[in-house]
CHARMM-style PDB file with segment names, atoms N, HN, CA, C and O in Angstrom:
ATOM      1  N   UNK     1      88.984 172.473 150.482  1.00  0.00      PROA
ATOM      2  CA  UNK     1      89.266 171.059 150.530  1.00  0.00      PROA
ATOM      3  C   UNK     1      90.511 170.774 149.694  1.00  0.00      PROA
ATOM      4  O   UNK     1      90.586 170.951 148.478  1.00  0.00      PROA
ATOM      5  N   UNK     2      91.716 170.197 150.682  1.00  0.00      PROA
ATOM      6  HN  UNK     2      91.655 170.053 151.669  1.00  0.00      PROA
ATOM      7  CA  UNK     2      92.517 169.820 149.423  1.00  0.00      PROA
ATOM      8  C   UNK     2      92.600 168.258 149.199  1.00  0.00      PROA
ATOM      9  O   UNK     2      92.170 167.378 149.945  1.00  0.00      PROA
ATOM     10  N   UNK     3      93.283 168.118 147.945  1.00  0.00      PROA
ATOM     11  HN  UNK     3      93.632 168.832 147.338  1.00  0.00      PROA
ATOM     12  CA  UNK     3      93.007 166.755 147.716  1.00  0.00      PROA
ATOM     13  C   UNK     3      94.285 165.925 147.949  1.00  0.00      PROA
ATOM     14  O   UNK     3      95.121 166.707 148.402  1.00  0.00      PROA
ATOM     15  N   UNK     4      94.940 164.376 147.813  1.00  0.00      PROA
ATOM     16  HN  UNK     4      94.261 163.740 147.445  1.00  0.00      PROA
ATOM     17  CA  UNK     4      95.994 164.173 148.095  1.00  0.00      PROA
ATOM     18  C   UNK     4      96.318 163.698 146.526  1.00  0.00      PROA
ATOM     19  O   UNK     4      95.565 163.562 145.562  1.00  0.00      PROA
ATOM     20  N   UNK     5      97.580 163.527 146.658  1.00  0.00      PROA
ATOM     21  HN  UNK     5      98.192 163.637 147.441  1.00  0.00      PROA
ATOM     22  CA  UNK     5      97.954 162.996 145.412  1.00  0.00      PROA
ATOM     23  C   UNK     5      97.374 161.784 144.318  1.00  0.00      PROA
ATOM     24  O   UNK     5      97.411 161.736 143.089  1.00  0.00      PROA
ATOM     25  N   UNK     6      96.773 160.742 145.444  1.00  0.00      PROA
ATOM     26  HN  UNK     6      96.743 160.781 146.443  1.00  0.00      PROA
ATOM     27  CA  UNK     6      96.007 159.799 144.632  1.00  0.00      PROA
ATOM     28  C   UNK     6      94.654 160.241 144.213  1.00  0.00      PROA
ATOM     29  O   UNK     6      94.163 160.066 143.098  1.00  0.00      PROA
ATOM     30  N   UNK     7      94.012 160.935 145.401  1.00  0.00      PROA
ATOM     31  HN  UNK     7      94.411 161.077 146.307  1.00  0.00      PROA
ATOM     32  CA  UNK     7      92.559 161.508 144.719  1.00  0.00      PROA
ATOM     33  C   UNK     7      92.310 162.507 143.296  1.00  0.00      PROA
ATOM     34  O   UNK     7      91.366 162.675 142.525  1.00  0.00      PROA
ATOM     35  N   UNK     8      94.280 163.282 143.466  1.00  0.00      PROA
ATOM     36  HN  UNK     8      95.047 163.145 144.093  1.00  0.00      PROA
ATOM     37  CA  UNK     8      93.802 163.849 142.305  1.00  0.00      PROA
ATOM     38  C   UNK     8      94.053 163.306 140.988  1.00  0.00      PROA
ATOM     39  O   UNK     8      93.443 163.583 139.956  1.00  0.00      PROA
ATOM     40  N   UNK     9      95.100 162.433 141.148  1.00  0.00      PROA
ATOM     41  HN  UNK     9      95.596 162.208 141.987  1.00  0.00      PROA
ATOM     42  CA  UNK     9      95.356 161.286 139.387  1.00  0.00      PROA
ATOM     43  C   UNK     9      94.129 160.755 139.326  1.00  0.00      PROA
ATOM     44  O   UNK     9      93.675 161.198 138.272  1.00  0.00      PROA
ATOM     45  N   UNK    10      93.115 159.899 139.949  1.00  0.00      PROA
ATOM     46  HN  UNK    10      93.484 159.539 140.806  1.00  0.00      PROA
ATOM     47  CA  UNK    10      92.161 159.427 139.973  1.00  0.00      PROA
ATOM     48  C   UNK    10      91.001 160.114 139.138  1.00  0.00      PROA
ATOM     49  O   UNK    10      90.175 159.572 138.403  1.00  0.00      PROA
ATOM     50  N   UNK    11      91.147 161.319 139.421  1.00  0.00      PROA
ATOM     51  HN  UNK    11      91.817 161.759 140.018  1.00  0.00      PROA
ATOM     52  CA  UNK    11      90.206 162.491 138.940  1.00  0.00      PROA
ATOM     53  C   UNK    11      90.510 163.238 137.709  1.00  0.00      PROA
ATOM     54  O   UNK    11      89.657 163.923 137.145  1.00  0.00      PROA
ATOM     55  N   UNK    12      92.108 163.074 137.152  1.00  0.00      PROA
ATOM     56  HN  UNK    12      92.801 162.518 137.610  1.00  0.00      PROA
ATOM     57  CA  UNK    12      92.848 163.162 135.610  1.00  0.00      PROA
ATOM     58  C   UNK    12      92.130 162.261 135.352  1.00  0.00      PROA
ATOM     59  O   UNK    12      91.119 162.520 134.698  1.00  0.00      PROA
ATOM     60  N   UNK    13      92.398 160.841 135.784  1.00  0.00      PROA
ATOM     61  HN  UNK    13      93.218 160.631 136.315  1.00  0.00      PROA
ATOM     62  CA  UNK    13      92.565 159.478 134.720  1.00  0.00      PROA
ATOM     63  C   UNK    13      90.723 160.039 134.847  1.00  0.00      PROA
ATOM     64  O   UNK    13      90.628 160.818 133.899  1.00  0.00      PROA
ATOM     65  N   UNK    14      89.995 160.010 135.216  1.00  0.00      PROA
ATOM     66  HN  UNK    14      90.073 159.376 135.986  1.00  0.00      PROA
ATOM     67  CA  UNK    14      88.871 159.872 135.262  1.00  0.00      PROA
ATOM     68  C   UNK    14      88.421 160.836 133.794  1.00  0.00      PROA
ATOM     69  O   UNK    14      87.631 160.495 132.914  1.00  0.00      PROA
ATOM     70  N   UNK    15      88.975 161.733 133.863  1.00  0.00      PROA
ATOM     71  HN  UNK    15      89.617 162.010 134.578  1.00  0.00      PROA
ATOM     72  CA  UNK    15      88.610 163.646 132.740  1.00  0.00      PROA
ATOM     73  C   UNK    15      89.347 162.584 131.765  1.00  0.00      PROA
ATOM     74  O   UNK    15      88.700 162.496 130.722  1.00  0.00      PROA
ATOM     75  N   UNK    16      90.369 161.837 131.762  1.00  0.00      PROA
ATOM     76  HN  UNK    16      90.895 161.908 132.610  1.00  0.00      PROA
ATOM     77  CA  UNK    16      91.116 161.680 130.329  1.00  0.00      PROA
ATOM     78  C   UNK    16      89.925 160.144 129.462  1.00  0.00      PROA
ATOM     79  O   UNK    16      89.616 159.755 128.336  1.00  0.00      PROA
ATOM     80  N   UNK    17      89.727 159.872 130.561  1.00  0.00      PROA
ATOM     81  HN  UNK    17      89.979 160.188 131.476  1.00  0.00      PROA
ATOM     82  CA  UNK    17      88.630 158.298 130.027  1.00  0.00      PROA
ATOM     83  C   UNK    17      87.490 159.021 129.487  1.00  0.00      PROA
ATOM     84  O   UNK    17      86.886 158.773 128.443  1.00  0.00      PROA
ATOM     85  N   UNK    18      87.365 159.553 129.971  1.00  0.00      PROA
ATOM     86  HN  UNK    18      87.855 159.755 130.818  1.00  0.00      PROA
ATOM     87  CA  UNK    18      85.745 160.167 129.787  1.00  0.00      PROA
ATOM     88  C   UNK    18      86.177 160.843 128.075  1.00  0.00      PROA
ATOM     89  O   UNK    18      85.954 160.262 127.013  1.00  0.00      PROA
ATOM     90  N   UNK    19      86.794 162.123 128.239  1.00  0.00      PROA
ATOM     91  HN  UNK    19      86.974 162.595 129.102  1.00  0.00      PROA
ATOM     92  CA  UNK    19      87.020 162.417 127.286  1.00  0.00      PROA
ATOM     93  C   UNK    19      87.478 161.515 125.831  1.00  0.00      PROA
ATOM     94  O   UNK    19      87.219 162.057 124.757  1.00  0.00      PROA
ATOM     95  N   UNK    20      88.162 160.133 125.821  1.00  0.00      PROA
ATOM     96  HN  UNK    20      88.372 159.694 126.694  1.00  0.00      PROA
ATOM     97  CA  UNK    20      88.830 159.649 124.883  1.00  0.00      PROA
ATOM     98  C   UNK    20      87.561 158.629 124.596  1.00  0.00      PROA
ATOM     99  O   UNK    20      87.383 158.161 123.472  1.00  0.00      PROA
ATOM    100  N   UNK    21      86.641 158.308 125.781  1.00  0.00      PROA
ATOM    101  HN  UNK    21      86.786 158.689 126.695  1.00  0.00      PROA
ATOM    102  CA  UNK    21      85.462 157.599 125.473  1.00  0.00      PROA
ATOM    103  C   UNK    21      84.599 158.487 124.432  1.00  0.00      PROA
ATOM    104  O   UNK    21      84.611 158.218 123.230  1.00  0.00      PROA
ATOM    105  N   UNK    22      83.870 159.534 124.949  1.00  0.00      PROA
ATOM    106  HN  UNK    22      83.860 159.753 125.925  1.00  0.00      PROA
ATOM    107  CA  UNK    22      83.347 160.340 123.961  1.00  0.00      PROA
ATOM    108  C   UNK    22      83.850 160.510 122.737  1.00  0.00      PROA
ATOM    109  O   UNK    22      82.986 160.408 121.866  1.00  0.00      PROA
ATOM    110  N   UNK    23      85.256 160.798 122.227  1.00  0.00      PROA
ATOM    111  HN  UNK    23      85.958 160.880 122.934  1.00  0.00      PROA
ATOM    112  CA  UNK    23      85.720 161.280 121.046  1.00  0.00      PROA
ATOM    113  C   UNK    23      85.078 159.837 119.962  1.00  0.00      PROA
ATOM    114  O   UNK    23      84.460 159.817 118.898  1.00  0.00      PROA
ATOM    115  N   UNK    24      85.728 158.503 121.102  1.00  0.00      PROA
ATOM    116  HN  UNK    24      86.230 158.520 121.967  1.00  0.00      PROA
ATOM    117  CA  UNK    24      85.408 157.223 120.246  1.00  0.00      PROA
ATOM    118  C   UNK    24      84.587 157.141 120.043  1.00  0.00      PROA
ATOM    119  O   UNK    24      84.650 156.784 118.867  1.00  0.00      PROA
ATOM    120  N   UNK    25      83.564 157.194 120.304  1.00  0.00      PROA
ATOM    121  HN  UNK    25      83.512 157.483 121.260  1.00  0.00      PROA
ATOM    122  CA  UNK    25      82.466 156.931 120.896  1.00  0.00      PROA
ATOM    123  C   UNK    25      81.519 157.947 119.534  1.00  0.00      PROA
ATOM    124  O   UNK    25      80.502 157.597 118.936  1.00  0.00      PROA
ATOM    125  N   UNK    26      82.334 159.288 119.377  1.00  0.00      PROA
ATOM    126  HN  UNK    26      83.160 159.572 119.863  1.00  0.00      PROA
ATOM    127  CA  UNK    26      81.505 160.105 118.597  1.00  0.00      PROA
ATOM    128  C   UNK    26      82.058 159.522 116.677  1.00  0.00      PROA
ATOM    129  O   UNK    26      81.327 159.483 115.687  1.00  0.00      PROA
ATOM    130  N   UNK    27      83.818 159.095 116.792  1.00  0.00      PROA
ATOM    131  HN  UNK    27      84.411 159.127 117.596  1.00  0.00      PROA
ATOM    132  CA  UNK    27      84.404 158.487 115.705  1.00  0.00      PROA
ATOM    133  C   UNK    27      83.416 157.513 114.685  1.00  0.00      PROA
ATOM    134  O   UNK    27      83.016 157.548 113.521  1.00  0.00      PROA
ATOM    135  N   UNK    28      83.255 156.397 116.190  1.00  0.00      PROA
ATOM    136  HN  UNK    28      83.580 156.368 117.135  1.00  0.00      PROA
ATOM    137  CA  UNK    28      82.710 155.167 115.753  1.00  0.00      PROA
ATOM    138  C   UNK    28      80.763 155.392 115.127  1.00  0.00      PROA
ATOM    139  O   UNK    28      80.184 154.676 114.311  1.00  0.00      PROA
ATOM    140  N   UNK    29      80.205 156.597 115.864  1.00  0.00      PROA
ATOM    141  HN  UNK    29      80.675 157.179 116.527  1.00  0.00      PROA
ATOM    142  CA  UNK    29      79.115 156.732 115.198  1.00  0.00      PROA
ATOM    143  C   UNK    29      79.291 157.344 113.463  1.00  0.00      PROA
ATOM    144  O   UNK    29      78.705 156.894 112.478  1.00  0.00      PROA
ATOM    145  N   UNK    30      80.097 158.271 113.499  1.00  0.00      PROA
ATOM    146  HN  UNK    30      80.573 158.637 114.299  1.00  0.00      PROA
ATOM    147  CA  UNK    30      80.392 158.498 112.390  1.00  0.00      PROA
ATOM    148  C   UNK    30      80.927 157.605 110.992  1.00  0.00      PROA
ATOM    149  O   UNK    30      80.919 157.947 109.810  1.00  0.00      PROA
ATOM    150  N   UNK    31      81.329 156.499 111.553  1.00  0.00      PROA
ATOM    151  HN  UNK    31      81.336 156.222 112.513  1.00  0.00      PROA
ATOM    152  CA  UNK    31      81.833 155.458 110.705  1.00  0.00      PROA
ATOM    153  C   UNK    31      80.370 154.681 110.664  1.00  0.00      PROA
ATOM    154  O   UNK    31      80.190 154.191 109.548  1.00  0.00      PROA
ATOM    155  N   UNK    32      79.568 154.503 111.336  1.00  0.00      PROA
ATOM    156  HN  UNK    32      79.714 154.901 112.242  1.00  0.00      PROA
ATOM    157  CA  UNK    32      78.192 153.969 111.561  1.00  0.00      PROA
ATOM    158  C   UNK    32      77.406 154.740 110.152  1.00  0.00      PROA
ATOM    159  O   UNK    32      77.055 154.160 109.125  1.00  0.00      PROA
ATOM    160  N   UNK    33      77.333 155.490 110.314  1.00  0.00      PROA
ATOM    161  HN  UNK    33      77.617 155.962 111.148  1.00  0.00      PROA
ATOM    162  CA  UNK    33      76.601 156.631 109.375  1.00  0.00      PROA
ATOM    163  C   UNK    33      77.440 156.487 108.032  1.00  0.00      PROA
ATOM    164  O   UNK    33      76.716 156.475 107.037  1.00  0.00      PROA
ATOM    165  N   UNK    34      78.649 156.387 107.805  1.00  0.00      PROA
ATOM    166  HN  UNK    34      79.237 156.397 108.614  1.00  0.00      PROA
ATOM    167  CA  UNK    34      79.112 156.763 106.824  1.00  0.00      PROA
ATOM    168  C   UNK    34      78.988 155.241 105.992  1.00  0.00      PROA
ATOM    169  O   UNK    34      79.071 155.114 104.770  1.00  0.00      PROA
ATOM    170  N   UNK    35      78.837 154.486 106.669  1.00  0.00      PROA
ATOM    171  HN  UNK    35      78.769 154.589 107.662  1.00  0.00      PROA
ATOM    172  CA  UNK    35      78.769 152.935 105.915  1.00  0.00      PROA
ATOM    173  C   UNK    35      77.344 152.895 105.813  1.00  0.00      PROA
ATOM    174  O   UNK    35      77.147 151.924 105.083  1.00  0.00      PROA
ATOM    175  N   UNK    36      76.127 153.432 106.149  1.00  0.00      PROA
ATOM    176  HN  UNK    36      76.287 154.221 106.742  1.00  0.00      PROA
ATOM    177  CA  UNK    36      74.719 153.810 105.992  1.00  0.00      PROA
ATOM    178  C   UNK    36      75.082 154.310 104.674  1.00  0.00      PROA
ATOM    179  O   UNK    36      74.937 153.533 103.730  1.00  0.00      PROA
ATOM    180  N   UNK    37      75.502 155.407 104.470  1.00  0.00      PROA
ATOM    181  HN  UNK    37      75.620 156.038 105.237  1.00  0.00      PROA
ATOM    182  CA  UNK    37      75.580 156.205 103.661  1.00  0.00      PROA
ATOM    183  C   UNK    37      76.341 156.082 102.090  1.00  0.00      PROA
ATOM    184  O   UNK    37      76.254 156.741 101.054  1.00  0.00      PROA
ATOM    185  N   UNK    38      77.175 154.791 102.543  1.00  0.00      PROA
ATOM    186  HN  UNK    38      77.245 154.255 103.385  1.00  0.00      PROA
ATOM    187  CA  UNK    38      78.287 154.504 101.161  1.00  0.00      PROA
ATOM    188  C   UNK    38      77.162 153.552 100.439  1.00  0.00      PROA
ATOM    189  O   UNK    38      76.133 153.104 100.945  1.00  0.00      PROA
ATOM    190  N   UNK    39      77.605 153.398  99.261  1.00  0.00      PROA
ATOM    191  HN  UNK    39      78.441 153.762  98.851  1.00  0.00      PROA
ATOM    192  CA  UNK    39      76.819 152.603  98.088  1.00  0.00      PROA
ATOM    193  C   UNK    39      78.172 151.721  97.673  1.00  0.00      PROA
ATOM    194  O   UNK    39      77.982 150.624  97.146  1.00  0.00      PROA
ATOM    195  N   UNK    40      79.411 152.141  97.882  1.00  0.00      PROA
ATOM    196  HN  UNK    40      79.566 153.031  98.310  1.00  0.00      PROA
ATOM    197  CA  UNK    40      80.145 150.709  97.027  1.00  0.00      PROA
ATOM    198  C   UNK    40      80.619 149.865  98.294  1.00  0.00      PROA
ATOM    199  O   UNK    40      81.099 150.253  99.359  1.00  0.00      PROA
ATOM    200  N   UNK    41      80.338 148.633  97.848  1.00  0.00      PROA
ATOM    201  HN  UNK    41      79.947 148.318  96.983  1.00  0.00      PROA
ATOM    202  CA  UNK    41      80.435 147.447  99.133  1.00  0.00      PROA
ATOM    203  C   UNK    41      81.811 147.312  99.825  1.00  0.00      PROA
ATOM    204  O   UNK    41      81.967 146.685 100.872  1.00  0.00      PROA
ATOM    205  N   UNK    42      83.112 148.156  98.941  1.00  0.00      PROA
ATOM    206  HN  UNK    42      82.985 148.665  98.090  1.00  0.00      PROA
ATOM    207  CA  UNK    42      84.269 147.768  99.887  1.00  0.00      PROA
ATOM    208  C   UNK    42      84.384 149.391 100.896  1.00  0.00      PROA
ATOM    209  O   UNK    42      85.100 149.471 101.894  1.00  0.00      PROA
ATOM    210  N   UNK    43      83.627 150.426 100.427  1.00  0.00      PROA
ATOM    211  HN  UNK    43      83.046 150.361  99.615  1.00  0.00      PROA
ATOM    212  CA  UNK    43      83.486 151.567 101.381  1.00  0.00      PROA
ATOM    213  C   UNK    43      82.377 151.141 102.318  1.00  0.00      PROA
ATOM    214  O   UNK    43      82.150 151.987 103.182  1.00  0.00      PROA
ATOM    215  N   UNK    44      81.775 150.270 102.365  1.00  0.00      PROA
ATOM    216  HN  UNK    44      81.960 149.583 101.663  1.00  0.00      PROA
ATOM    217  CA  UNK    44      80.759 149.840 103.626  1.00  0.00      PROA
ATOM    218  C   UNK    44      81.468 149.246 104.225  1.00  0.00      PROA
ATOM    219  O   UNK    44      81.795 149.666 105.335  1.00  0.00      PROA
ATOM    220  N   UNK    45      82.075 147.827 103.639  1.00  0.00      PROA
ATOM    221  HN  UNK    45      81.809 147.486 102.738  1.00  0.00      PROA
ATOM    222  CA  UNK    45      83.046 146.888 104.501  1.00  0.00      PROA
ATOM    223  C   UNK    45      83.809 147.482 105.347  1.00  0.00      PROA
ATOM    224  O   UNK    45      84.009 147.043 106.479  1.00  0.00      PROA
ATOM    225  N   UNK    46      84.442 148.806 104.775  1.00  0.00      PROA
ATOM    226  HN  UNK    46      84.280 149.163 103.855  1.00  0.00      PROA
ATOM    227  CA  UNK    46      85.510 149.511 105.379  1.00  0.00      PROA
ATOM    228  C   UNK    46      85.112 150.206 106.734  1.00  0.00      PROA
ATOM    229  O   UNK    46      85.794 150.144 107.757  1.00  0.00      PROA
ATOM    230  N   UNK    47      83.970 150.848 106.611  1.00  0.00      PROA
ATOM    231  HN  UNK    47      83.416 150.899 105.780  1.00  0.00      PROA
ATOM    232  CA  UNK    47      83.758 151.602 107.337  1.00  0.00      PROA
ATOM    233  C   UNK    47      83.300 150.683 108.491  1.00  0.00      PROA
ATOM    234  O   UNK    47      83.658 150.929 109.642  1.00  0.00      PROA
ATOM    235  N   UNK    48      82.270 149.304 108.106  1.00  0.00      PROA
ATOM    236  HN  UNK    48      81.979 149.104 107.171  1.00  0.00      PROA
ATOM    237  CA  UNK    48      81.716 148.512 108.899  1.00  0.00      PROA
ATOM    238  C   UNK    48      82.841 148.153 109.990  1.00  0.00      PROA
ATOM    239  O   UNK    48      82.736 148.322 111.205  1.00  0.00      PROA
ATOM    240  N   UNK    49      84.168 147.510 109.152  1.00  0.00      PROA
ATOM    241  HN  UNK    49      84.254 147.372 108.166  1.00  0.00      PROA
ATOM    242  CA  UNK    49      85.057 147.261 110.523  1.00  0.00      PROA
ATOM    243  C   UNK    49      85.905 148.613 111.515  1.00  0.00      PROA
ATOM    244  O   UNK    49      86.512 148.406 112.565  1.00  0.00      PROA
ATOM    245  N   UNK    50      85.724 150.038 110.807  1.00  0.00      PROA
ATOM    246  HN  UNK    50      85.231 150.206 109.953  1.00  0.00      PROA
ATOM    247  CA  UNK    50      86.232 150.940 111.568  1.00  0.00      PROA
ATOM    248  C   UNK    50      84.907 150.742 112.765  1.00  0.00      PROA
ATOM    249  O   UNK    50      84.997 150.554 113.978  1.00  0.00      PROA
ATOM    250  N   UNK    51      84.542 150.779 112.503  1.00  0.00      PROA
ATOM    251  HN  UNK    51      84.469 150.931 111.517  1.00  0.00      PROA
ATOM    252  CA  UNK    51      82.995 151.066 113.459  1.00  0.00      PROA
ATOM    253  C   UNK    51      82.992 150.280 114.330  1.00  0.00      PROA
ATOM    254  O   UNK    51      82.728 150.733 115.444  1.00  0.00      PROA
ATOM    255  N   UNK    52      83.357 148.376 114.177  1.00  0.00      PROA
ATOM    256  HN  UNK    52      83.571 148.008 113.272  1.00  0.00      PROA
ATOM    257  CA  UNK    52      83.658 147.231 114.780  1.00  0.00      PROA
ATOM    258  C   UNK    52      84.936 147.302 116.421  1.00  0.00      PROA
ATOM    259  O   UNK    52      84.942 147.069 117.630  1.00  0.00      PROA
ATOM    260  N   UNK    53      85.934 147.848 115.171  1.00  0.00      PROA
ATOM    261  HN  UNK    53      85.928 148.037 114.189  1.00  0.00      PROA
ATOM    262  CA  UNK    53      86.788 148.370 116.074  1.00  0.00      PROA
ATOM    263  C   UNK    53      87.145 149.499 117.018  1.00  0.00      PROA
ATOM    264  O   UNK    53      88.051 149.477 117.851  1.00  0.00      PROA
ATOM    265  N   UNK    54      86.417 150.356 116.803  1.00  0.00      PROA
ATOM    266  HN  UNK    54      85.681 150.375 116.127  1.00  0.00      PROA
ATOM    267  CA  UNK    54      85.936 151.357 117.616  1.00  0.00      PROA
ATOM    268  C   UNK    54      84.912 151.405 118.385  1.00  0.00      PROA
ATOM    269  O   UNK    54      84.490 152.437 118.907  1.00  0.00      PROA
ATOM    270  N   UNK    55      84.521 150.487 118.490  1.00  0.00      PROA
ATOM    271  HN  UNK    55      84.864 149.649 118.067  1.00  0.00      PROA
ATOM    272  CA  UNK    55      83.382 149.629 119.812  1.00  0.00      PROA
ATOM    273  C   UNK    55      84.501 148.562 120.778  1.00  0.00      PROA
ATOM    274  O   UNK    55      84.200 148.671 121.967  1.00  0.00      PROA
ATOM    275  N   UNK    56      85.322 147.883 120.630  1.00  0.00      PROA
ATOM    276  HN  UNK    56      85.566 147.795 119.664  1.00  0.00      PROA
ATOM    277  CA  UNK    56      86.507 147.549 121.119  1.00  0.00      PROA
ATOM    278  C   UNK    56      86.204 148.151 121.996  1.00  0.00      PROA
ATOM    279  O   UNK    56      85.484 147.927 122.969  1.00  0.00      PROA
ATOM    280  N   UNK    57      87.283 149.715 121.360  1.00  0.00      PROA
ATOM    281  HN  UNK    57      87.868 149.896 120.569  1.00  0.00      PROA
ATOM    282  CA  UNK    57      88.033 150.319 122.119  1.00  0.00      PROA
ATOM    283  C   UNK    57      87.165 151.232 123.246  1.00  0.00      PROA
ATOM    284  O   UNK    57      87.572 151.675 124.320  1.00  0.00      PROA
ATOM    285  N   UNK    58      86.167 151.327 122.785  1.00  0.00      PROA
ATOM    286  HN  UNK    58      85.837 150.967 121.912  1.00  0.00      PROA
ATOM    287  CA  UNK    58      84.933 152.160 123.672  1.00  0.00      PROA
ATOM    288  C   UNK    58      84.895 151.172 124.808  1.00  0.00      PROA
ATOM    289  O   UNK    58      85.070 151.624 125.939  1.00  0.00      PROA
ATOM    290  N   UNK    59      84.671 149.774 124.641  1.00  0.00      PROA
ATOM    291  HN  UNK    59      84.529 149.406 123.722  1.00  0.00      PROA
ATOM    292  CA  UNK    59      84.690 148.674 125.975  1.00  0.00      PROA
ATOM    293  C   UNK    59      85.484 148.845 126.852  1.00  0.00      PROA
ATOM    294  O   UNK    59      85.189 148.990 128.039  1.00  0.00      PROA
ATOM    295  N   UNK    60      87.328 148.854 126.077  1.00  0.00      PROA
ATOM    296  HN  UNK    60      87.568 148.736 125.113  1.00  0.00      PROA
ATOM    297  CA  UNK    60      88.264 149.070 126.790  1.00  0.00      PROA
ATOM    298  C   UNK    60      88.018 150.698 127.576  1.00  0.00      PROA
ATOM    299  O   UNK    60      88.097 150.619 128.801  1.00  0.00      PROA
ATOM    300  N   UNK    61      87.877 151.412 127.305  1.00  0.00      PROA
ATOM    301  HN  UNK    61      87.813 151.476 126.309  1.00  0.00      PROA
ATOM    302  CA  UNK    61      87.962 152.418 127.897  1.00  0.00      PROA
ATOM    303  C   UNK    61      86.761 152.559 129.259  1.00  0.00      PROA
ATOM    304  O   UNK    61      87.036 153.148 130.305  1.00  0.00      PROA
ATOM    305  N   UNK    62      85.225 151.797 128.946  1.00  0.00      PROA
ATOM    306  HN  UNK    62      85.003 151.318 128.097  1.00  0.00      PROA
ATOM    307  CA  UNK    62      84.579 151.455 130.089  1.00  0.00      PROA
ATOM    308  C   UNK    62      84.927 150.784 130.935  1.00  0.00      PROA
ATOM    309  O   UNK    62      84.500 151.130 132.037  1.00  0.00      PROA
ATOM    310  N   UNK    63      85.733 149.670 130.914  1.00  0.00      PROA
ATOM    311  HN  UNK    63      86.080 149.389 130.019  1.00  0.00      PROA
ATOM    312  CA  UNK    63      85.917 148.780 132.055  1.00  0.00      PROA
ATOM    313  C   UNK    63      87.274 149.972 132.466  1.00  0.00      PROA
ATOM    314  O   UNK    63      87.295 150.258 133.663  1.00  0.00      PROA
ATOM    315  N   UNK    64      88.295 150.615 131.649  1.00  0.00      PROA
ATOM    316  HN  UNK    64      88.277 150.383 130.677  1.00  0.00      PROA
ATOM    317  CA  UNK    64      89.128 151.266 132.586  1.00  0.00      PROA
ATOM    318  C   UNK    64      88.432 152.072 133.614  1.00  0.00      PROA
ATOM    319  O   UNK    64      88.665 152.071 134.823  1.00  0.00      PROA
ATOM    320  N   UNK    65      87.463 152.825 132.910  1.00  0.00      PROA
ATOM    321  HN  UNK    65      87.274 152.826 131.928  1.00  0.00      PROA
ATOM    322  CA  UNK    65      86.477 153.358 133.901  1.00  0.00      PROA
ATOM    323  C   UNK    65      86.366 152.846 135.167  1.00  0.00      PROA
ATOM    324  O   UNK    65      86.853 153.472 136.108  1.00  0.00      PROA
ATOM    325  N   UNK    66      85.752 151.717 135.351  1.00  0.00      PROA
ATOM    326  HN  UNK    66      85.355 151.208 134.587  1.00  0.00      PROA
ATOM    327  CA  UNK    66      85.077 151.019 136.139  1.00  0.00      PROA
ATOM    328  C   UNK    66      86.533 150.292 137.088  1.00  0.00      PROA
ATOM    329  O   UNK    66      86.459 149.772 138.201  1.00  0.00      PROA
ATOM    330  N   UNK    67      87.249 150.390 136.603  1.00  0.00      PROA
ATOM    331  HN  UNK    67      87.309 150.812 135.699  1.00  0.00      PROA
ATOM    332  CA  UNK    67      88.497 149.980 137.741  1.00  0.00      PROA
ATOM    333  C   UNK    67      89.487 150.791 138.275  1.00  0.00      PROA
ATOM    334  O   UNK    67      90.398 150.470 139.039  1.00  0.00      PROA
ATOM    335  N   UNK    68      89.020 152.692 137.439  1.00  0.00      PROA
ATOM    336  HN  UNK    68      88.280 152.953 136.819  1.00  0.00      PROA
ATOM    337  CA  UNK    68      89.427 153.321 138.334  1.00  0.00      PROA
ATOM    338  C   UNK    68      88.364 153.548 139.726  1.00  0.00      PROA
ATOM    339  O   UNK    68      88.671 153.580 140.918  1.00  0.00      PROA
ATOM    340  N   UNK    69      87.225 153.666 139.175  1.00  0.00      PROA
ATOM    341  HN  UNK    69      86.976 153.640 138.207  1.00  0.00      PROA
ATOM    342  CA  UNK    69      86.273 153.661 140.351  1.00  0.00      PROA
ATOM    343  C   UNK    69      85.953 152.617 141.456  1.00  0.00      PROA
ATOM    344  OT1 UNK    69      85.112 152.870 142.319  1.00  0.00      PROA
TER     345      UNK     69
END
């Protein structure tokens, strides 16, 4: 089966979302945990809005999802 040129960018962009979703996706838990884990209130704050903002970007990267498909 070969594919044509649009089916196969479709199928990059698809491997590159997926992948940059997960990484965030694994970032933002880690900032989750690490503000669990801090005891001084401006290393919670800190971590609280990395975590904030790395849910953003996890959105953005689902709806790209969803409008390559």
């Amino acid at each position: 089966m070969q594919l044509n040129d649009m089916e196969t960018k479709k199928i990059l962009d698809q491997g590159m979302l997926t992948r940059s979703l997960i990484e965030t996706e694994t970032a933002m838990r880690k900032c989750q945990i690490y503000n669990e884990m801090a005891k001084d209130t401006a290393v919670k704050g800190f971590f609280k809005e990395q975590a904030k903002g790395l849910e953003d970007v996890v959105g953005y990267f689902k709806k790209g999802m969803v409008e390559i498909q």
